[in-house]
ZAPASE-646192 format. One record per atom (N, C-alpha, C, O): residue number from 1; residue in three letters; atom name; x, y, z. Coordinates in nm, 3 decimals, decimal comma. Layout:
<nodes>
NODE   num   residu   atome        c1        c2        c3
NODE   NUM      ala      CA         X         Y         Z
...
</nodes>
This chain:
<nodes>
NODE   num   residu   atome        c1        c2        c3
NODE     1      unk       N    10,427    10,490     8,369
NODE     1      unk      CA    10,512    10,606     8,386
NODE     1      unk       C    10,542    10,621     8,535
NODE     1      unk       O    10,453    10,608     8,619
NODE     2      unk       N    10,692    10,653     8,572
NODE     2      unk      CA    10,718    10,666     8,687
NODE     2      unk       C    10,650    10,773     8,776
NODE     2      unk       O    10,577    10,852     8,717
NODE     3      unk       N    10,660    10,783     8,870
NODE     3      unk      CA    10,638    10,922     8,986
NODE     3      unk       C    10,740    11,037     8,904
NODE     3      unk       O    10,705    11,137     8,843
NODE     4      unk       N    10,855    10,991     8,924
NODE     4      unk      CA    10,940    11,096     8,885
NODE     4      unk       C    10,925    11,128     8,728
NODE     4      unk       O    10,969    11,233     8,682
NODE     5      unk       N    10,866    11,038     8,652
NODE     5      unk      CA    10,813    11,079     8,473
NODE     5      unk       C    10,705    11,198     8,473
NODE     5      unk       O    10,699    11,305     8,413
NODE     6      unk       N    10,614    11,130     8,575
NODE     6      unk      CA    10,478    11,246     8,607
NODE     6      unk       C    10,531    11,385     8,644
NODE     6      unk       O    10,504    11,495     8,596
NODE     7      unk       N    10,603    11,352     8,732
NODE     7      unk      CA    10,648    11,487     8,784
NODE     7      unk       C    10,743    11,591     8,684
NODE     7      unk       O    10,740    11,714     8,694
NODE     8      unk       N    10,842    11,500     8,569
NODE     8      unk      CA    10,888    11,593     8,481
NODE     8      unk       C    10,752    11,631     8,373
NODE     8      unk       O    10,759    11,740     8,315
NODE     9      unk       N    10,669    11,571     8,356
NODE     9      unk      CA    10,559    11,592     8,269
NODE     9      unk       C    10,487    11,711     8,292
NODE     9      unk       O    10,456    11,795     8,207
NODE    10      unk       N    10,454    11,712     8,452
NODE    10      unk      CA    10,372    11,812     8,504
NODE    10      unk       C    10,442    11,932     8,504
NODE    10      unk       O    10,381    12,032     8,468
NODE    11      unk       N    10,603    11,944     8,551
NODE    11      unk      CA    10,699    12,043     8,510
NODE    11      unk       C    10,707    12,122     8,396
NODE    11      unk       O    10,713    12,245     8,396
NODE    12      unk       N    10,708    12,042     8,292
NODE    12      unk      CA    10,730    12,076     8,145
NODE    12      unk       C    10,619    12,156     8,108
NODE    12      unk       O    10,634    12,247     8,026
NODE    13      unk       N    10,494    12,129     8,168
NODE    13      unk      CA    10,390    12,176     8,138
NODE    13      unk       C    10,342    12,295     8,182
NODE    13      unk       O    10,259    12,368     8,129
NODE    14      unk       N    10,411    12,310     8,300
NODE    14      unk      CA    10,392    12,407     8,394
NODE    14      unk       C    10,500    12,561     8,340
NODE    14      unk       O    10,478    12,682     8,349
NODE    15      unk       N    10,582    12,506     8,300
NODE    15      unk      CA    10,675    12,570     8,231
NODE    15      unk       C    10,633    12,638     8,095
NODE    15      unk       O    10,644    12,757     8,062
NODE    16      unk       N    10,591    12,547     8,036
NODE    16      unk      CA    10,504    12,560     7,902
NODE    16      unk       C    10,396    12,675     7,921
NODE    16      unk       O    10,378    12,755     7,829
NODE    17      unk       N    10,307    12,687     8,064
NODE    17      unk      CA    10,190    12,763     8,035
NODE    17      unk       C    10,286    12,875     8,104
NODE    17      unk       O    10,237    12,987     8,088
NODE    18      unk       N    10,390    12,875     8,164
NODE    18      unk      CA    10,422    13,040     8,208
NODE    18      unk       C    10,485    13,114     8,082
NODE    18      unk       O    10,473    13,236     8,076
NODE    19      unk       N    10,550    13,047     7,984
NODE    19      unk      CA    10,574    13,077     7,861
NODE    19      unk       C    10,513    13,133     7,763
NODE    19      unk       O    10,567    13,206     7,680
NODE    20      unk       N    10,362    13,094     7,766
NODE    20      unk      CA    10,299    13,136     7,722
NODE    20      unk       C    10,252    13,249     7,777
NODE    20      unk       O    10,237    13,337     7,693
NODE    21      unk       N    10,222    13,282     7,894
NODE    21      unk      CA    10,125    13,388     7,942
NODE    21      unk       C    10,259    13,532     7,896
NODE    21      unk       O    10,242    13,649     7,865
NODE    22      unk       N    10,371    13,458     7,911
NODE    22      unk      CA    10,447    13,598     7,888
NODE    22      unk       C    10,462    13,645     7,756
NODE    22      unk       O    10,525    13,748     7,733
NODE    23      unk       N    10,390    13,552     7,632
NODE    23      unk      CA    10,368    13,553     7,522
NODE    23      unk       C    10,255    13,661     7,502
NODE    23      unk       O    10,250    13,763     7,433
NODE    24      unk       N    10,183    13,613     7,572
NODE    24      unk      CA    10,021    13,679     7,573
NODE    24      unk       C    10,035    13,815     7,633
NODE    24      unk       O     9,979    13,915     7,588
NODE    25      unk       N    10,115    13,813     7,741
NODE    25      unk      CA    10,148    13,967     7,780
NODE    25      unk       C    10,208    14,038     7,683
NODE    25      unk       O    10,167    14,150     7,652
NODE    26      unk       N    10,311    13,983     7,624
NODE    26      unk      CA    10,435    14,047     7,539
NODE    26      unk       C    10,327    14,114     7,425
NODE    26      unk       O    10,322    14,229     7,382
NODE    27      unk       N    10,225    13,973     7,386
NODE    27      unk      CA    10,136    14,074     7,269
NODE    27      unk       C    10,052    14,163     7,310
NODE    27      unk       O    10,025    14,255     7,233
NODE    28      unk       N     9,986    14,159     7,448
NODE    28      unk      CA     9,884    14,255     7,520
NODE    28      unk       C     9,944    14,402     7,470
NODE    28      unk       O     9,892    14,487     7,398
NODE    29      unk       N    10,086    14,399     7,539
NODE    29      unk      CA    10,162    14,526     7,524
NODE    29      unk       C    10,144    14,585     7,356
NODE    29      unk       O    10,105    14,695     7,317
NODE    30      unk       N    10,174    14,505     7,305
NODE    30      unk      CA    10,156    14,515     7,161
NODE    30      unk       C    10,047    14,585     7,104
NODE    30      unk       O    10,051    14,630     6,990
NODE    31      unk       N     9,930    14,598     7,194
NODE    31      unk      CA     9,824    14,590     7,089
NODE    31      unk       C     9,763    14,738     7,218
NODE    31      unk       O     9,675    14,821     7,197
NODE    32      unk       N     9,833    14,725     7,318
NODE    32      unk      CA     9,817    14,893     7,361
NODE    32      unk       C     9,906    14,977     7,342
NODE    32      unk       O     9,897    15,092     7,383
NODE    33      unk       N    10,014    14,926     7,273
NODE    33      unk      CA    10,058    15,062     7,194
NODE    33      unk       C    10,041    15,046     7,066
NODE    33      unk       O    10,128    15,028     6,980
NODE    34      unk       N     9,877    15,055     7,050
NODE    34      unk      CA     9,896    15,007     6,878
NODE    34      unk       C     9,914    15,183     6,825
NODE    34      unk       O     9,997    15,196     6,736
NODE    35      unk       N     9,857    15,292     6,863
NODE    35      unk      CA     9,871    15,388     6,836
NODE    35      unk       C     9,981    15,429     6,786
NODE    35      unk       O     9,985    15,510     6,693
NODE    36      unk       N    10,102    15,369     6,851
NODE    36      unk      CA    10,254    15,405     6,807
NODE    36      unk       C    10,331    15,295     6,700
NODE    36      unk       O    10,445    15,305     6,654
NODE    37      unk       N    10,231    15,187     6,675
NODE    37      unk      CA    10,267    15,070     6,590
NODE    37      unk       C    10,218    15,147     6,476
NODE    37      unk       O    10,298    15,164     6,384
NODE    38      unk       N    10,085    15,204     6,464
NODE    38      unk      CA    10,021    15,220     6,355
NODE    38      unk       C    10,086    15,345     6,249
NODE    38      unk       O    10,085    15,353     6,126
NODE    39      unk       N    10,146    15,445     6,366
NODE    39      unk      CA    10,242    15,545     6,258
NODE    39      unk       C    10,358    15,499     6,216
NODE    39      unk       O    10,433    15,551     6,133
NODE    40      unk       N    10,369    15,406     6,273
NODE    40      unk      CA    10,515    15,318     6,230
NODE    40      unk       C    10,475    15,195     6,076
NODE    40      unk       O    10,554    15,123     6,015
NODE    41      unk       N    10,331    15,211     6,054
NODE    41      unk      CA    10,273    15,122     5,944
NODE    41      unk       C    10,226    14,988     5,942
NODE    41      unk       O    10,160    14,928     5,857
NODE    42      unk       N    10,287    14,939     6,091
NODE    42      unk      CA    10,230    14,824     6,133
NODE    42      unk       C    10,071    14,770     6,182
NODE    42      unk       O     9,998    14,869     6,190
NODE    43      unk       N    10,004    14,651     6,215
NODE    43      unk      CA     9,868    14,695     6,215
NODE    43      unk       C     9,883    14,568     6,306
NODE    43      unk       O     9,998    14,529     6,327
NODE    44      unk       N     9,794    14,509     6,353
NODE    44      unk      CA     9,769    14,428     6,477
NODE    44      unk       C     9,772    14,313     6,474
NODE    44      unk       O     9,790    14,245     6,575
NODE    45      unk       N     9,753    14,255     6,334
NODE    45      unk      CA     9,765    14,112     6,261
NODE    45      unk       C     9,891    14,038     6,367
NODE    45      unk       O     9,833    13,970     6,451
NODE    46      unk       N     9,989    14,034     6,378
NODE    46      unk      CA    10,105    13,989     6,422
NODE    46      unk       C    10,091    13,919     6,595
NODE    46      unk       O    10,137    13,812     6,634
NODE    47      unk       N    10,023    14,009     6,664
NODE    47      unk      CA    10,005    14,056     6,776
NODE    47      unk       C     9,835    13,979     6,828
NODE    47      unk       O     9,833    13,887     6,909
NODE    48      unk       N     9,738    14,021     6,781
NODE    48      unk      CA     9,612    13,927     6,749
NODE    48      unk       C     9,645    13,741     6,730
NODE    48      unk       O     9,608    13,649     6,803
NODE    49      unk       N     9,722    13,736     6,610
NODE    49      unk      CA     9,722    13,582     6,583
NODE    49      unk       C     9,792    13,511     6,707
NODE    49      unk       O     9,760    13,403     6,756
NODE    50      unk       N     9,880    13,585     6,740
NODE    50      unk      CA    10,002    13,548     6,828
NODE    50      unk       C     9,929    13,534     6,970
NODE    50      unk       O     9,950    13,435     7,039
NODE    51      unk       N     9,845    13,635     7,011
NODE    51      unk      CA     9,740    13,575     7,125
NODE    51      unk       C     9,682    13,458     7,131
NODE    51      unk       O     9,693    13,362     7,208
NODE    52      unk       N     9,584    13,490     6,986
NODE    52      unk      CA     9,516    13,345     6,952
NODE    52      unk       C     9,622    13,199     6,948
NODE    52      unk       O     9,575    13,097     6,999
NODE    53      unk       N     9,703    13,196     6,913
NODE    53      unk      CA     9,828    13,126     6,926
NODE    53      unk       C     9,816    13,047     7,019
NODE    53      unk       O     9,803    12,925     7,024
NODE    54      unk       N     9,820    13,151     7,118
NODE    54      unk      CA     9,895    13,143     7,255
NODE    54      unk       C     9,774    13,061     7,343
NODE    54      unk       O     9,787    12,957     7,409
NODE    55      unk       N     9,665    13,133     7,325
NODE    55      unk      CA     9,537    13,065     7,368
NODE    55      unk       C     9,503    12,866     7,342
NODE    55      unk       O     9,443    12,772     7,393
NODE    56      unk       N     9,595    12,904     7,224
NODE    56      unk      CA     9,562    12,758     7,191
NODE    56      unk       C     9,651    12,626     7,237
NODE    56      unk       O     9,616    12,509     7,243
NODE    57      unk       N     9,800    12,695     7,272
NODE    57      unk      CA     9,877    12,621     7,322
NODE    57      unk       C     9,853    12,600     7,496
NODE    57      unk       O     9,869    12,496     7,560
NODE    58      unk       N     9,815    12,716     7,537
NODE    58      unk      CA     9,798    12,687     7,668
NODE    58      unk       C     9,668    12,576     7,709
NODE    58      unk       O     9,667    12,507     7,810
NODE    59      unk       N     9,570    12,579     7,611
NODE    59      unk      CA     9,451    12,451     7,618
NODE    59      unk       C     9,517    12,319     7,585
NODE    59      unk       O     9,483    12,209     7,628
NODE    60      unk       N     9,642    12,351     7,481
NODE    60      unk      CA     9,671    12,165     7,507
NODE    60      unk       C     9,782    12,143     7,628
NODE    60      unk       O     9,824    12,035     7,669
NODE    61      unk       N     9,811    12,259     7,667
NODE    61      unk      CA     9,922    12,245     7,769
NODE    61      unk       C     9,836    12,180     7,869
NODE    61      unk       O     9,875    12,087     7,939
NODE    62      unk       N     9,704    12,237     7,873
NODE    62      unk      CA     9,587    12,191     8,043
NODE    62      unk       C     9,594    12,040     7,983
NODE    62      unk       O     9,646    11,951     8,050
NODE    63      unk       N     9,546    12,018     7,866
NODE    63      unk      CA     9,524    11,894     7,865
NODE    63      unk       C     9,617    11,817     7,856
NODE    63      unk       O     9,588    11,707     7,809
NODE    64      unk       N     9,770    11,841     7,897
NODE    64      unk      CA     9,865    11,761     7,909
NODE    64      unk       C     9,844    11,689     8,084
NODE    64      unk       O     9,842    11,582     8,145
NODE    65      unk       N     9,832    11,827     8,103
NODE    65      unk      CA     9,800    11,794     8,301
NODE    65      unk       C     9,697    11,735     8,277
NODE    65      unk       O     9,743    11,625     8,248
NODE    66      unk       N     9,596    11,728     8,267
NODE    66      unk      CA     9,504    11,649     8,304
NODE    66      unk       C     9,498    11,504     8,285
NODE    66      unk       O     9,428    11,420     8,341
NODE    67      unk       N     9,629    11,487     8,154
NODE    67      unk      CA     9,656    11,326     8,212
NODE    67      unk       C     9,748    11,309     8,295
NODE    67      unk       O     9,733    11,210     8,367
NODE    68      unk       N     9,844    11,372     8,311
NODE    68      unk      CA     9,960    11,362     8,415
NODE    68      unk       C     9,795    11,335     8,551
NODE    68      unk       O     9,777    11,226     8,606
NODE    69      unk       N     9,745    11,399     8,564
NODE    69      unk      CA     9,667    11,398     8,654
NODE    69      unk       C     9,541    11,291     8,669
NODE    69      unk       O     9,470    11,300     8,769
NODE    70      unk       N     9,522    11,223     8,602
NODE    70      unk      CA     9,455    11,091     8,528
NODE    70      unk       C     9,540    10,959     8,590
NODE    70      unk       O     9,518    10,858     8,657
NODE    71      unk       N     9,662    11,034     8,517
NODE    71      unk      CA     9,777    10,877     8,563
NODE    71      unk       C     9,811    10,844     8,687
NODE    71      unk       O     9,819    10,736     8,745
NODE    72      unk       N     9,839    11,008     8,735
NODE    72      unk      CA     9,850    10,995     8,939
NODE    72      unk       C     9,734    10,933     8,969
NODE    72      unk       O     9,744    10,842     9,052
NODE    73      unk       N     9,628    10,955     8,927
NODE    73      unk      CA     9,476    10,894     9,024
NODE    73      unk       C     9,469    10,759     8,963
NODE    73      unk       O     9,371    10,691     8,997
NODE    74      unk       N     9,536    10,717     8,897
NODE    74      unk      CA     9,508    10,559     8,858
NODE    74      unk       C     9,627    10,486     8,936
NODE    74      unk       O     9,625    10,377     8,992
NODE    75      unk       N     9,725    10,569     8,924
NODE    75      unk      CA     9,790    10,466     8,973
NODE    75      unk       C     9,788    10,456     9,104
NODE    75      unk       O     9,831    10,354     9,158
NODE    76      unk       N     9,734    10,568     9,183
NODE    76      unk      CA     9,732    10,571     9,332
NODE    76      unk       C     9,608    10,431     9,345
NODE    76      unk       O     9,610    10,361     9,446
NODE    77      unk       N     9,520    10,406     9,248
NODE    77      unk      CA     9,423    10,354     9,227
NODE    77      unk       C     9,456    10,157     9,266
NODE    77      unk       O     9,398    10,065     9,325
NODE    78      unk       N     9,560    10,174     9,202
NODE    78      unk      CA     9,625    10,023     9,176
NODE    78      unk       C     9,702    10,000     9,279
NODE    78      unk       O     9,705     9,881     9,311
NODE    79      unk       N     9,796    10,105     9,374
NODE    79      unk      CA     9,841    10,069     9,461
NODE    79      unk       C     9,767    10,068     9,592
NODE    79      unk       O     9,834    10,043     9,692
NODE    80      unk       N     9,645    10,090     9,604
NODE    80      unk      CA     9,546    10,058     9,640
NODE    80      unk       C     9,539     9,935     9,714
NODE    80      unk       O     9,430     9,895     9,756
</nodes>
């Protein structure tokens, strides 16, 4: 993979975890106004999973970097 492959990789990824956190905020909000969700009949299910979700994409997002970050140290390795 090129320099410039790594670097859209590491991008994408980087992109990927700010996406998420505004996910995770968007549900944070969610679940402190549950008071005003709950007279409305709604309940936290939506908002909960959607964290957990979110939690889970951002762990494979790290482990995308960490090979982008694998591949930079090998190949710096070989040009060595």
């Amino acid at each position: 993979m090129s320099k410039i492959g790594l670097d859209s990789a590491l991008g994408s990824a980087l992109q990927g975890i700010q996406r998420e956190l505004k996910s995770i905020a968007n549900n944070a909000e969610k679940i402190s106004n549950f008071s005003a969700r709950m007279e409305a009949g709604e309940d936290l299910t939506e908002p909960l999973l959607g964290i957990k979700q979110d939690i889970r994409d951002v762990q494979a997002i790290r482990k995308v970097v960490d090979v982008v970050s694998e591949l930079e140290k090998d190949t710096l390795d070989i040009l060595a």
